[in-house]
mmCIF file of the C-alpha atoms, coordinates in Angstrom:
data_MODEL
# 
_entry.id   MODEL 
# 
loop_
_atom_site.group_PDB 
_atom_site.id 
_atom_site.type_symbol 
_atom_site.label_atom_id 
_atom_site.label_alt_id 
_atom_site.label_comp_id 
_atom_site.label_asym_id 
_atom_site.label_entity_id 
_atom_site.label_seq_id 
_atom_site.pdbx_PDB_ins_code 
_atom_site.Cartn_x 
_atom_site.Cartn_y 
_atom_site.Cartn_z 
_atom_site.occupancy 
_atom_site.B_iso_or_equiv 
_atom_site.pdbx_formal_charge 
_atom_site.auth_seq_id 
_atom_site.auth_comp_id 
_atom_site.auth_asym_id 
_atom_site.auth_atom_id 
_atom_site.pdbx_PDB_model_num 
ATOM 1   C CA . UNK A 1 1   ? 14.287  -2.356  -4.129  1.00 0.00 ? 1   UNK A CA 1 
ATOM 2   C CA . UNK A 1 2   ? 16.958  -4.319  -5.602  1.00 0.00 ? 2   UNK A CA 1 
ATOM 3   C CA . UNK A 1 3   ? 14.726  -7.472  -4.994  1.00 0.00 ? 3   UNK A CA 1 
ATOM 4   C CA . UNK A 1 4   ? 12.826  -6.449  -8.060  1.00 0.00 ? 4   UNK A CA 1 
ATOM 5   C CA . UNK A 1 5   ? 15.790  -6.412  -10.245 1.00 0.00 ? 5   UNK A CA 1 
ATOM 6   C CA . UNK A 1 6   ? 16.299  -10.287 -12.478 1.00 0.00 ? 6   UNK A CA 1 
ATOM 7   C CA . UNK A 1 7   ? 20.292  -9.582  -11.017 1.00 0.00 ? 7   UNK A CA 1 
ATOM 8   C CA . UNK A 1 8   ? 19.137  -10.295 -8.024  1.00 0.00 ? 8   UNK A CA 1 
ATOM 9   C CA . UNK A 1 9   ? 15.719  -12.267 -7.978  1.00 0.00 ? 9   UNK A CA 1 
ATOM 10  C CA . UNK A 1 10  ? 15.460  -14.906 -11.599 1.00 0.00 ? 10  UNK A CA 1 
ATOM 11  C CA . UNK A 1 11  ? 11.885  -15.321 -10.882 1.00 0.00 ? 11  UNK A CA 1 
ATOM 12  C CA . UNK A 1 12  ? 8.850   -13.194 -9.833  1.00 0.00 ? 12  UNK A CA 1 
ATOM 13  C CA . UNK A 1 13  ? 7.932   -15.806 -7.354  1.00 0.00 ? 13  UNK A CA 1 
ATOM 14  C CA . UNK A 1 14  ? 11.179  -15.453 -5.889  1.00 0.00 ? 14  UNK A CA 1 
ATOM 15  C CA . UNK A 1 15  ? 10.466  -11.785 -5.288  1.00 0.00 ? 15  UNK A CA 1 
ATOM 16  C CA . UNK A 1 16  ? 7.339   -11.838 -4.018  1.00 0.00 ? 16  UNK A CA 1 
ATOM 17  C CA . UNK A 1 17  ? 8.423   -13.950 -1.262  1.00 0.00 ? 17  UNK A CA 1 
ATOM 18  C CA . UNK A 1 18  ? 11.494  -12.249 -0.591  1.00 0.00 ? 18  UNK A CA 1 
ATOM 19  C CA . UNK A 1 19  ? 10.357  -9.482  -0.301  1.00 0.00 ? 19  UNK A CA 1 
ATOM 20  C CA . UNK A 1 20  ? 7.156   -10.163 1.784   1.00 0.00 ? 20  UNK A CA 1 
ATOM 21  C CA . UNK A 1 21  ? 4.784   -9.347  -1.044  1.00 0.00 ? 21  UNK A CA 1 
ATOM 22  C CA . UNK A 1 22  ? 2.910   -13.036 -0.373  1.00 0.00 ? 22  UNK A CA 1 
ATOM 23  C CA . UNK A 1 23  ? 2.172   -12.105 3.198   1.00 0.00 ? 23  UNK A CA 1 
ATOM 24  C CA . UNK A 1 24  ? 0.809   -8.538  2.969   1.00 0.00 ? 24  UNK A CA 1 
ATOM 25  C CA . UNK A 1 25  ? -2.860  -10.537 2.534   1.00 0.00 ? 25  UNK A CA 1 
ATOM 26  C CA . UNK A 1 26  ? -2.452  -14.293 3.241   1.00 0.00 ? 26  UNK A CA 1 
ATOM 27  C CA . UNK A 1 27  ? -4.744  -16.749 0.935   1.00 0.00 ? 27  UNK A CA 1 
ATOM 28  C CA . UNK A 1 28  ? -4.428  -14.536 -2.115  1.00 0.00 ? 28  UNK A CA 1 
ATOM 29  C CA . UNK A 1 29  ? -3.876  -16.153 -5.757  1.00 0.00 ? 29  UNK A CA 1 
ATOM 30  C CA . UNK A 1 30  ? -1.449  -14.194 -6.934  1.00 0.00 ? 30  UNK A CA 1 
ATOM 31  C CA . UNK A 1 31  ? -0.180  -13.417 -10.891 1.00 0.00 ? 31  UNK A CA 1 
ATOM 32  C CA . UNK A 1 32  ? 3.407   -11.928 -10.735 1.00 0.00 ? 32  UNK A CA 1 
ATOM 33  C CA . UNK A 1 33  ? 5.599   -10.654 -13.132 1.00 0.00 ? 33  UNK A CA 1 
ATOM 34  C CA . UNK A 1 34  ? 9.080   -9.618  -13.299 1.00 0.00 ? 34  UNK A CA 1 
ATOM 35  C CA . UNK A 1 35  ? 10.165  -7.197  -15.869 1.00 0.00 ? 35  UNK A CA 1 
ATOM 36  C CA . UNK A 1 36  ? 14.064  -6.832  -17.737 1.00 0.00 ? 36  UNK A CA 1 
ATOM 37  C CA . UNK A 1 37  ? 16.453  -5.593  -16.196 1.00 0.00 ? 37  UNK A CA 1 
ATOM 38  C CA . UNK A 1 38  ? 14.052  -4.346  -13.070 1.00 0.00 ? 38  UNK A CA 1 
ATOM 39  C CA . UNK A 1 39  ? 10.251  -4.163  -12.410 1.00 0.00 ? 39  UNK A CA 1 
ATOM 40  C CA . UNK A 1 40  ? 7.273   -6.068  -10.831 1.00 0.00 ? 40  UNK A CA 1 
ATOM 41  C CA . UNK A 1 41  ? 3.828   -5.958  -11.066 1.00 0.00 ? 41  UNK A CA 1 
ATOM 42  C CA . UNK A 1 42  ? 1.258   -8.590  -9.062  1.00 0.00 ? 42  UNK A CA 1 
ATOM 43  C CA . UNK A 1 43  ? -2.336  -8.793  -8.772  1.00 0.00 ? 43  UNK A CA 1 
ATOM 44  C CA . UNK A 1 44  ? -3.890  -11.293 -6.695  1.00 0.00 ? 44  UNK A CA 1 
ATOM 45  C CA . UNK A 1 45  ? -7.447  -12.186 -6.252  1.00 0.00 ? 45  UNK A CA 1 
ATOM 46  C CA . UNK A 1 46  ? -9.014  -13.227 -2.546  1.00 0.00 ? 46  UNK A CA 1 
ATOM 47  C CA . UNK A 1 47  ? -12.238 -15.126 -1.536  1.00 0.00 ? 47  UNK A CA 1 
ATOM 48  C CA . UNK A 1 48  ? -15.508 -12.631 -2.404  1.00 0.00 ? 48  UNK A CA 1 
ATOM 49  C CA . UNK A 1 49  ? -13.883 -10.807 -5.088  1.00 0.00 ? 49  UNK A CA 1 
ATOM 50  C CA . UNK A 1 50  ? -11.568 -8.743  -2.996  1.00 0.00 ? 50  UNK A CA 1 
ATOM 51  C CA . UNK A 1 51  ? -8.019  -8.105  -5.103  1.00 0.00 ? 51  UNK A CA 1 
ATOM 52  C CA . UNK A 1 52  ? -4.618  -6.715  -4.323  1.00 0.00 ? 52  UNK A CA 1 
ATOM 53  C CA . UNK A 1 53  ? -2.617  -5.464  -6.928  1.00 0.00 ? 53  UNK A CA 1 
ATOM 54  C CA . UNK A 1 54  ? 1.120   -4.175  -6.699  1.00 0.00 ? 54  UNK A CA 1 
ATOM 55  C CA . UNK A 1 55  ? 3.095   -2.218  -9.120  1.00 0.00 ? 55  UNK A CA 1 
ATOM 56  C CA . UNK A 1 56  ? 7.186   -1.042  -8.474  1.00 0.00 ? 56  UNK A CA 1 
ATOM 57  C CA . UNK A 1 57  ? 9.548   0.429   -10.676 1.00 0.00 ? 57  UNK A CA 1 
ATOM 58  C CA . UNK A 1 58  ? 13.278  0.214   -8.555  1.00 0.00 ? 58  UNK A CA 1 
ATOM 59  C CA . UNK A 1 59  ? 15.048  2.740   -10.149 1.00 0.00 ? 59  UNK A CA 1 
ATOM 60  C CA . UNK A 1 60  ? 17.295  5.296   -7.639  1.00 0.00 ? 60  UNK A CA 1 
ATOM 61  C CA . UNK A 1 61  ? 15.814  8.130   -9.633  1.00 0.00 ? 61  UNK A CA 1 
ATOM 62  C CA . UNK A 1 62  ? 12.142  7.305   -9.889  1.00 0.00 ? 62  UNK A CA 1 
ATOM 63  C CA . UNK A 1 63  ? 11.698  4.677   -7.375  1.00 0.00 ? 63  UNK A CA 1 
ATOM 64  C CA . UNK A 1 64  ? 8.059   4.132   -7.213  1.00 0.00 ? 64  UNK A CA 1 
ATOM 65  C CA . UNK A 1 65  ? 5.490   1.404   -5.560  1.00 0.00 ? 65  UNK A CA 1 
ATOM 66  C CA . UNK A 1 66  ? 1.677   1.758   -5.530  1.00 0.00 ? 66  UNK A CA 1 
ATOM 67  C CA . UNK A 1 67  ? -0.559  -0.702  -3.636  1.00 0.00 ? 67  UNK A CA 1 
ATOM 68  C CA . UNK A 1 68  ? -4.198  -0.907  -3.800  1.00 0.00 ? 68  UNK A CA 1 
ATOM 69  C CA . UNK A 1 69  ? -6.777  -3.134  -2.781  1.00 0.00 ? 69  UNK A CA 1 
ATOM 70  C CA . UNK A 1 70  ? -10.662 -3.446  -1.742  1.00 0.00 ? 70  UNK A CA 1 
ATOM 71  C CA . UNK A 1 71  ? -10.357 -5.386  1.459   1.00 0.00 ? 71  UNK A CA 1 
ATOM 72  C CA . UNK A 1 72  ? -12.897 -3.755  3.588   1.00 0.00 ? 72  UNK A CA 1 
ATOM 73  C CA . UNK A 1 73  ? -11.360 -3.226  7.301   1.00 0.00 ? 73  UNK A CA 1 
ATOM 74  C CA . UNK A 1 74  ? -12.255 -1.081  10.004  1.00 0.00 ? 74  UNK A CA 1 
ATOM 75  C CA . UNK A 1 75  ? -9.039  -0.168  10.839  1.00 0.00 ? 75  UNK A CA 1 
ATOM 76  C CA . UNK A 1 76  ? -6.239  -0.425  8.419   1.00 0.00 ? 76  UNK A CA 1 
ATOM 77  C CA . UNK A 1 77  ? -3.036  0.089   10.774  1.00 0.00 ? 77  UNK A CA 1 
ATOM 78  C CA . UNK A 1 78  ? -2.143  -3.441  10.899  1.00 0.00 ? 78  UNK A CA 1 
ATOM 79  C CA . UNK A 1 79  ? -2.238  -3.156  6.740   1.00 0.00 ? 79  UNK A CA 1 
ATOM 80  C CA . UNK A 1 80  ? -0.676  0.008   6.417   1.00 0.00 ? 80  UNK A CA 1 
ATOM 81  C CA . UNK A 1 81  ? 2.416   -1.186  8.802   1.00 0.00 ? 81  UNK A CA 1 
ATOM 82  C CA . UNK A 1 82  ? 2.787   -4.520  6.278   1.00 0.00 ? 82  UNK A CA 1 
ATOM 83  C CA . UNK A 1 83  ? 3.182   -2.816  3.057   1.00 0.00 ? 83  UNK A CA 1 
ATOM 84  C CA . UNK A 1 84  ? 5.719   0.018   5.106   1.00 0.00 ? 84  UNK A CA 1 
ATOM 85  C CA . UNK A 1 85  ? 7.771   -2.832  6.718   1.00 0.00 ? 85  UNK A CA 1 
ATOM 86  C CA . UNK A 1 86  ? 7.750   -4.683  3.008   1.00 0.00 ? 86  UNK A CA 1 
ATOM 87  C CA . UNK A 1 87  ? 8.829   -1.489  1.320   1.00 0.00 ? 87  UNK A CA 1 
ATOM 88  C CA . UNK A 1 88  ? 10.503  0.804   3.863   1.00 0.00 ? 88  UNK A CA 1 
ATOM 89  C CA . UNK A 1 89  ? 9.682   4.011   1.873   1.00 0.00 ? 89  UNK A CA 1 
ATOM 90  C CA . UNK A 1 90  ? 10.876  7.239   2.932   1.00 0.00 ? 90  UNK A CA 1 
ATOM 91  C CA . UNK A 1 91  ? 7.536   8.745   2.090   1.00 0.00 ? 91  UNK A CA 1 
ATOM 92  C CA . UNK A 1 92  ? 3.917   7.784   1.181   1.00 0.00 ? 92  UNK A CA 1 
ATOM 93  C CA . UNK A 1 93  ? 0.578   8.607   -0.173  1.00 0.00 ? 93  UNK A CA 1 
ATOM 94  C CA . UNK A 1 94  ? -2.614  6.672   1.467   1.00 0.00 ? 94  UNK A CA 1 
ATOM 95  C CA . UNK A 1 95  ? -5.914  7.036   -0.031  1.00 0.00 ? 95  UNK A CA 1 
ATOM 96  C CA . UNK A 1 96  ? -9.165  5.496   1.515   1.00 0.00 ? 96  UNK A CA 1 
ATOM 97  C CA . UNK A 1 97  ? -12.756 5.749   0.046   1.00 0.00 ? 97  UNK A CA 1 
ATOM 98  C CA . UNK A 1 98  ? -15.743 4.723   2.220   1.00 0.00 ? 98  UNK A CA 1 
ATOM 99  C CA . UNK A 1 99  ? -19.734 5.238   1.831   1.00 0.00 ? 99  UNK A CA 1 
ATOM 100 C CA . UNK A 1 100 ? -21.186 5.146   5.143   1.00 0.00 ? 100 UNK A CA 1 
ATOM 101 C CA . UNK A 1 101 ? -22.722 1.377   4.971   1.00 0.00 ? 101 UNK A CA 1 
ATOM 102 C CA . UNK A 1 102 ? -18.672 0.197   4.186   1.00 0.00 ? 102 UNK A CA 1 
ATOM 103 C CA . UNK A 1 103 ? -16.640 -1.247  6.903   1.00 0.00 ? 103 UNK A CA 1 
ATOM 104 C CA . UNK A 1 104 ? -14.095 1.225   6.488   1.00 0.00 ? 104 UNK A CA 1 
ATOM 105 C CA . UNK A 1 105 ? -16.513 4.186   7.088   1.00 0.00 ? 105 UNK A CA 1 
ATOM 106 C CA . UNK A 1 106 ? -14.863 5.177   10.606  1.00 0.00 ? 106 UNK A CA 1 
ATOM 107 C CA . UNK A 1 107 ? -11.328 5.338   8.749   1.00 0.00 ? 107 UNK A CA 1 
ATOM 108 C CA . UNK A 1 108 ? -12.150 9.187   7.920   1.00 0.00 ? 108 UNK A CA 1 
ATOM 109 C CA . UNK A 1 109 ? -13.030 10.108  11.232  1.00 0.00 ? 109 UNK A CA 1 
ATOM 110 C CA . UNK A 1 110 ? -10.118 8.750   12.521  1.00 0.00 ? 110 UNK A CA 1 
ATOM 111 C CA . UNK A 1 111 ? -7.559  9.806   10.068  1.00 0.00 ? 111 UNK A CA 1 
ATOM 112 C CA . UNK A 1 112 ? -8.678  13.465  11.238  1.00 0.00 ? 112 UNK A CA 1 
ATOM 113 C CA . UNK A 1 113 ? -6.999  12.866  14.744  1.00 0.00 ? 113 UNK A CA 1 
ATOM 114 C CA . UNK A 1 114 ? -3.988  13.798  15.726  1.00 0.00 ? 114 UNK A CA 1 
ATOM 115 C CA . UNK A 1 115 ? -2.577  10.192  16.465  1.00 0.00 ? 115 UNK A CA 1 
ATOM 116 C CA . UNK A 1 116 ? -2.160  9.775   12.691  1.00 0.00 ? 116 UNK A CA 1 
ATOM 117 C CA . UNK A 1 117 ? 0.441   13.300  13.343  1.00 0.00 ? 117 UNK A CA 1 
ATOM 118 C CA . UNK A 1 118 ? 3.005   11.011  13.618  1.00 0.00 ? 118 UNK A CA 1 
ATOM 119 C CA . UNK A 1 119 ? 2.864   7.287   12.398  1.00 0.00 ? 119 UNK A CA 1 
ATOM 120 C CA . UNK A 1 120 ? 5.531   4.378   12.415  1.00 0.00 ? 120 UNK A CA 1 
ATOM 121 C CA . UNK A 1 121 ? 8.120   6.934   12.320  1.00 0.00 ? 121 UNK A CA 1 
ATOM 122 C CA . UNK A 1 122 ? 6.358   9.228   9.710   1.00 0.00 ? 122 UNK A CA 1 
ATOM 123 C CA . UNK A 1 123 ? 5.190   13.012  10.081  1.00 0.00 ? 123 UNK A CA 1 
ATOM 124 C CA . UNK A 1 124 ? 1.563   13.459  8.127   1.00 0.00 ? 124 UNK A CA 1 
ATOM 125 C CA . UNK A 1 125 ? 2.426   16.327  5.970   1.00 0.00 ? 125 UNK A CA 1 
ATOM 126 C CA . UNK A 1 126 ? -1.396  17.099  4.381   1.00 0.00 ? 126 UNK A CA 1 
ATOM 127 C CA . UNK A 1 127 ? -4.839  15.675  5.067   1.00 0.00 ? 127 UNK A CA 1 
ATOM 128 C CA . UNK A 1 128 ? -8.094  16.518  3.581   1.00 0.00 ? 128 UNK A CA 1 
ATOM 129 C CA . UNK A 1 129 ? -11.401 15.215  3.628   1.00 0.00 ? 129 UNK A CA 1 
ATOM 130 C CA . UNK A 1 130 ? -13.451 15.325  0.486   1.00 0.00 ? 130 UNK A CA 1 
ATOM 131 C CA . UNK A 1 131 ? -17.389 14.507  0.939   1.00 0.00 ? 131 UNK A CA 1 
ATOM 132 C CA . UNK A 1 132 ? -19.313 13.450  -2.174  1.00 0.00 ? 132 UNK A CA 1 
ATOM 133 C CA . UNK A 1 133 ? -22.516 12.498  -2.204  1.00 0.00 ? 133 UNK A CA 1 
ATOM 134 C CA . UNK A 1 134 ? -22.420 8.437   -1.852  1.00 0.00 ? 134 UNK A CA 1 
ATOM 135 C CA . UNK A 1 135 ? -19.060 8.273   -0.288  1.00 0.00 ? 135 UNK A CA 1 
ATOM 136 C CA . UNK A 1 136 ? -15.392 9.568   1.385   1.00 0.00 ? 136 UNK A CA 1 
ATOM 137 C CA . UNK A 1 137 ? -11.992 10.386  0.373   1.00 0.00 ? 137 UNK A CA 1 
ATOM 138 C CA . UNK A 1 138 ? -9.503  10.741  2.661   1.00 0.00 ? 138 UNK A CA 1 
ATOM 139 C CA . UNK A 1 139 ? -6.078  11.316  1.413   1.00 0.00 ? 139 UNK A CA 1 
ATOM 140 C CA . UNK A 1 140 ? -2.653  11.862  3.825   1.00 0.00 ? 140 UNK A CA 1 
ATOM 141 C CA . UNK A 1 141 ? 0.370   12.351  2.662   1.00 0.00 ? 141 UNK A CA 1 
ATOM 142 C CA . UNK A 1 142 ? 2.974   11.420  5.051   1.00 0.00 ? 142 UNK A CA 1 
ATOM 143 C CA . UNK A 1 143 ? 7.249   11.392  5.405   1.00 0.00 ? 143 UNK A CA 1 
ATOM 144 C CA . UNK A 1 144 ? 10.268  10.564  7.513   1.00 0.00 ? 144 UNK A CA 1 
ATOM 145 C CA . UNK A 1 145 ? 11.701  13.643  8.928   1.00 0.00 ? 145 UNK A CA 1 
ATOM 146 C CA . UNK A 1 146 ? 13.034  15.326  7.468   1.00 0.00 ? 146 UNK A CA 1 
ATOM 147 C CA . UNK A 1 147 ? 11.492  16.162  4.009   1.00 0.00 ? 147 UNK A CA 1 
# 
């Protein structure tokens, strides 16, 4: 987390590189910022109006990162194992909302198995399902043992 700290990056360029930021999606125009003494915040825009958008505060006793975006996938593992590798949290919060004519619409189905028990070294601590009437939630929460 030091990365987004100005003692340690000057620039937020230099910290969205560094810390892998620029290749969680790959074509995106991205606005960065870097805040005094520590913080970051990004949003970048891709082709169709698709958007990323990246928020951190590095501080050892609130250290925080959210990441959202709209890129529809069918399967978000690939994604998911990105932003973990760029951030190495010890735990973390996904979130996916779906109607049934979006790509992602076989995301809740699968989120339900037990593969996602255990993923890239985490333990899925609570799942639920929420049906509404045009769309999904699924929300897993999910940490390195032990929490």
């Amino acid at each position: 987390m030091k990365i987004f700290t100005t003692e340690v990056s000057k620039t937020a360029t230099q910290a969205t590189a560094h810390s892998g930021i620029a290749d969680l999606l790959p074509g995106a125009q991205i606005d960065d910022y870097l805040f005094e003494p520590c913080g970051y915040s990004m949003n970048g825009i891709l082709p169709d109006a698709r958007y990323i958008t990246i928020h951190i505060t590095p501080e050892p006793e609130c250290s925080y990162v959210s990441f959202e975006t709209n890129v529809p996938q069918a399967d978000y593992h690939d994604l998911i194992m990105h932003v973990l590798n760029c951030f190495k949290p010890r735990k973390f919060l996904l979130t996916v909302f779906a109607n049934k004519a979006s790509k992602a619409a076989g995301v809740h189905k699968d989120m339900q198995c037990e593969k996602w028990d255990e993923f890239a070294g985490f333990s899925r601590v609570d799942n639920q399902l929420c049906m509404f009437k045009n769309y999904a939630l699924t929300y897993a929460h999910f940490a390195r043992d032990p929490f």
